[in-house]
N, C-alpha and C positions, 0 to 999 in steps of 0.2 A: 603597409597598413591600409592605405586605399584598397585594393583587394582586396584583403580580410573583410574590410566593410561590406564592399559590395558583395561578396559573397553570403555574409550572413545578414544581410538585409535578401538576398536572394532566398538562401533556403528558408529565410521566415514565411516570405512570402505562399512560398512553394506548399508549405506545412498548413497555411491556413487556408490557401482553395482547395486542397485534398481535405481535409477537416468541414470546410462551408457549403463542400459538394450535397446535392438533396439525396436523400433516401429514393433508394430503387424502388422499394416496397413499404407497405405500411404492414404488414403481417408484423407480429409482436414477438420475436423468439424468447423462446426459455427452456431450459434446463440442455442449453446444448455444451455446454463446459462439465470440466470435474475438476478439481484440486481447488475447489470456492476458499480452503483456506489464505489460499494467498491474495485477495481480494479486499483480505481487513486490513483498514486502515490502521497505520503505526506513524507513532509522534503524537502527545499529547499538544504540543503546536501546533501543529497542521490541523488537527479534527477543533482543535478550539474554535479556529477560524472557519468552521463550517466545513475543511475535509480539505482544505486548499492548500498541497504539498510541492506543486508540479515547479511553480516558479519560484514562489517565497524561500524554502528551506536552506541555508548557508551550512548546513553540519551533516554529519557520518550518513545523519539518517534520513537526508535526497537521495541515498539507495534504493529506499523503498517507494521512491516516486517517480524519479528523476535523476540518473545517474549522473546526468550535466549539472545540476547543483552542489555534489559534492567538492566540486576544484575550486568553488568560493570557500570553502572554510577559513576560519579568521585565527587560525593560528594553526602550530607547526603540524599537529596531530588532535585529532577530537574522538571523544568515545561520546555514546551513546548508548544507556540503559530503558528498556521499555517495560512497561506491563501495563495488559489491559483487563478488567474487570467486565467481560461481558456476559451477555442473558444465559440463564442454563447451567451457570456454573462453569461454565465456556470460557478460558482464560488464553490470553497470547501473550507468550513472554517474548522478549526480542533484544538483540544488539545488533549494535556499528561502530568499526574504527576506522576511521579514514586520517591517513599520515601524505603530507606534504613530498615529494620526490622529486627536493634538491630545486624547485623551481618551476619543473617543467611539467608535472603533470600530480597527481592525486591518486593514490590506490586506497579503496574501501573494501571490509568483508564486513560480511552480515552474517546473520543467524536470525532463524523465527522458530518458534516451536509454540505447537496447541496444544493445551492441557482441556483433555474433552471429558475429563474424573470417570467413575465406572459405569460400564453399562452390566446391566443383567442381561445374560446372553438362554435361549431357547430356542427347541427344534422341536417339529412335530413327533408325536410318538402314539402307539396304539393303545391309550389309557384311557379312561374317563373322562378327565381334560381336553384328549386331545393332544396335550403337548409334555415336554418335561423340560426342566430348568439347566442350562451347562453351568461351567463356569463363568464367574465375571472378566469381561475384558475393556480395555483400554484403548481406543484406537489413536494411531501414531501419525502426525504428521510435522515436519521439518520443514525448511530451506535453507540451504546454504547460496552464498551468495559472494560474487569476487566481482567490484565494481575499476574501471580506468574513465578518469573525466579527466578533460585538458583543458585550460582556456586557452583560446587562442589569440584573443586581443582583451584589455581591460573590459569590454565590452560583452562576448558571444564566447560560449565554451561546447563543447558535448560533451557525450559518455557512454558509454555500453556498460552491462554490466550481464554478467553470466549467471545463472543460477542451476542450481541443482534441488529438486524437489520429490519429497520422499513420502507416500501415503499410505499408510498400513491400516484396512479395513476391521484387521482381526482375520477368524475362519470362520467355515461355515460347512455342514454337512451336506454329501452331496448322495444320494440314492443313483448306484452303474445298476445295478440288476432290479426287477420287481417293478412294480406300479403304482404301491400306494405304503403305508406303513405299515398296512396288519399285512402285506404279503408275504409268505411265510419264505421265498426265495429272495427277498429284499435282503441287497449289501449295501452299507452305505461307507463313503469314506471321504477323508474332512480334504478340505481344500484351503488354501490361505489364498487372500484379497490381499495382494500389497504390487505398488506400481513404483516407478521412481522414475523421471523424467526430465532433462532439462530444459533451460530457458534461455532467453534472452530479452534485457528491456534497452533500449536506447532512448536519449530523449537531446534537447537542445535546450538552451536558454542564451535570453539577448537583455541585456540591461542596457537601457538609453541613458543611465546615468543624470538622469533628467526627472523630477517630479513625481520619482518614485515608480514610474514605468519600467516594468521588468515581463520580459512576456517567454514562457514555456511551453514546450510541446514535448510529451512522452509514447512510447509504444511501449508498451506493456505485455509480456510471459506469450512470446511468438515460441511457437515449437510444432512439434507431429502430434500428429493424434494418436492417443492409445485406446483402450480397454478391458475390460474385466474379462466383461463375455461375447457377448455378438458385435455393441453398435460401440463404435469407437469414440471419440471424444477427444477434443483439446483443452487445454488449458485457458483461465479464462483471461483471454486477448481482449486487448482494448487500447482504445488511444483516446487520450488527454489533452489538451493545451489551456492555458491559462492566461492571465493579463492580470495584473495593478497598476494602482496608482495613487499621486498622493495627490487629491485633490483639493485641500488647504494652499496649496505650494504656489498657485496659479493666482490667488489674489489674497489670500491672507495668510504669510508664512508664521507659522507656528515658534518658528527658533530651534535651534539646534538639539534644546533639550526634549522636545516633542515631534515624533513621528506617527502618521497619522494613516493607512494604508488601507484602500479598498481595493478589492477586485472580484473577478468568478473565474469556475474552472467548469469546461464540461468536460466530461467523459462519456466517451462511444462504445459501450463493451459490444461483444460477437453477440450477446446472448438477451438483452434486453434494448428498450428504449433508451435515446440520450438523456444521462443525468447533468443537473447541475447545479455546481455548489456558489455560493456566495458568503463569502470574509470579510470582516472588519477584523482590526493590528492597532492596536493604538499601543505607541511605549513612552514611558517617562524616565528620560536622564536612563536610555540602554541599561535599566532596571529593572522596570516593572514594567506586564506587559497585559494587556484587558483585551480579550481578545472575545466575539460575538460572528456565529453562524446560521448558515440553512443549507443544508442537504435535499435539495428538490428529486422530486424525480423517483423516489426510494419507496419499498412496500414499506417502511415503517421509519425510518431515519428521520430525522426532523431540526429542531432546534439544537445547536450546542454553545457552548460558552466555554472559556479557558482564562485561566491565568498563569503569571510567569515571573520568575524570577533571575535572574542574573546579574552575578557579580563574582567580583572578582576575590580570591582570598589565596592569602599570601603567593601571591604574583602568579595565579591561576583562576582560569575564569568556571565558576561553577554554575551550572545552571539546574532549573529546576520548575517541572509544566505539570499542568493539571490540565485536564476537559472533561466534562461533561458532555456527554452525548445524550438525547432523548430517543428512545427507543418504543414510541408504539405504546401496543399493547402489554410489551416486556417491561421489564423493568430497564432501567437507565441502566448507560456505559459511564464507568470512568477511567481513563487512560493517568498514565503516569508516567513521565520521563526525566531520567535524571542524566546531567550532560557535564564532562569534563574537557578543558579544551588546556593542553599543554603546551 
């Protein structure tokens, strides 16, 4: 047990001078990732409290943050239903089951899918326009997902978790012969955009058991680079860590029936500045849960709120989140999670 200690007292350590280290550069990257679907945040939980998944989450759906989260689940097996309401008509439906294994360790699978509804699809053509109309399409994106989290002492757990990601662009027409559309030797012939790539995210988490101090660090969609056409691209990488705490607990304890929880999380993505979020968790009587954010750092992300429900019905725990997200100049997000714990 001494071991165990020091050791994840060590790799904490470890995770947070690699994290504290300064920026080589102040240049501002963007647009150097592709598969941005896997980026959106999932768990009306999580986004309630400002976007803060990495350390907090105890159920199926620490998959989608923090695959070391999932080995706390609070019973044998938990599922996890998601849908989110976002801008555009841009919807992301999602699950998690993560089942208990005898003791020793936690297996999760996921699923995400984006519902992007129709697009009107067009190609240049030698008309008056300019152009002419194709058919409508749909473009397809997925993730499958197989998570393994252990703890290792009541304390410090990991996780890896594997993912498989799948993006389908649609087609597009491609001119081999000719130079322009009225060329009278112009052929053209259609090409399909679709990639499929895997992943990998790992993350840690350590609970002091103490005050409500629970602190996470995640690595997030490490893989190769692919491509359409020329310039190649990864997947969008990033790493996280987080800290709470309850700070009522240090001179004015609340009582058993009130938990009272704040903390932040950044996030390092490959491709922009460091974000970061800030959560308040306040629950009553592991009921009701009021939960207030900020997403810093974001072209339009801002303010969220969430609430929560759980309890228990006929000797199963049902739970049930809402968030709001403020989005900018779009209109608002709402997420929706519904959670079974057997």
């Amino acid at each position: 047990m001494h071991i165990n200690r020091t050791l994840s007292i060590a790799l904490i350590a470890l995770v947070i001078i690699l994290l504290s280290a300064p920026a080589q550069s102040d240049i501002i990257k963007k647009g150097q990732v592709g598969f941005r679907f896997l980026e959106n945040p999932i768990s009306a939980e999580a986004v309630g409290r400002g976007g803060m998944g990495v350390s907090l989450l105890r159920n199926a759906n620490a998959a989608f943050w923090n695959p070391a989260g999932v080995s706390w689940i609070e019973s044998q097996m938990d599922l996890r239903l998601n849908h989110t309401n976002g801008i555009a008509d841009i919807n992301v439906n999602s699950a998690a089951f993560a089942v208990q294994l005898g003791g020793f360790a936690v297996m999760a699978a996921d699923l995400v899918m984006m519902d992007y509804g129709d697009f009107y699809g067009t190609r240049r053509a030698n008309n008056a326009l300019g152009f002419e109309d194709t058919e409508t399409f749909s473009p397809q994106a997925y993730a499958l997902g197989l998570t393994f989290s252990q703890k290792v002492s009541d304390r410090f757990s990991y996780g890896v978790r594997v993912k498989y990601a799948h993006q389908d662009l649609g087609s597009t027409w491609i001119g081999v012969t000719g130079k322009d559309v009225d060329d009278p030797e112009l052929v053209m012939e259609q090409k399909e955009y679709a990639l499929s790539e895997p992943a990998i995210d790992v993350g840690a988490v350590y609970d002091f058991l103490a005050h409500g101090i629970r602190f996470g660090a995640a690595i997030q969609n490490f893989s190769r680079e692919i491509r359409y056409e020329d310039e190649k691209f990864p997947l969008p990488f990033a790493v996280s860590f987080s800290l709470t705490v309850d700070p009522f607990s240090f001179f004015n304890p609340l009582g058993d029936e009130h938990r009272f929880l704040v903390g932040f999380e950044t996030r390092h993505p490959r491709d922009f500045q460091e974000k970061v979020q800030f959560g308040i968790d306040y629950t009553y009587l592991n009921l009701l849960m009021v939960r207030l954010g900020y997403m810093g750092n974001f072209d339009e992300r801002g303010l969220t709120a969430g609430l929560g429900v759980h309890k228990k019905f006929q000797g199963q725990r049902v739970f049930f989140d809402y968030a709001y997200q403020d989005f900018g100049v779009f209109n608002a997000v709402h997420l929706f999670s519904f959670g079974l714990g057997l």
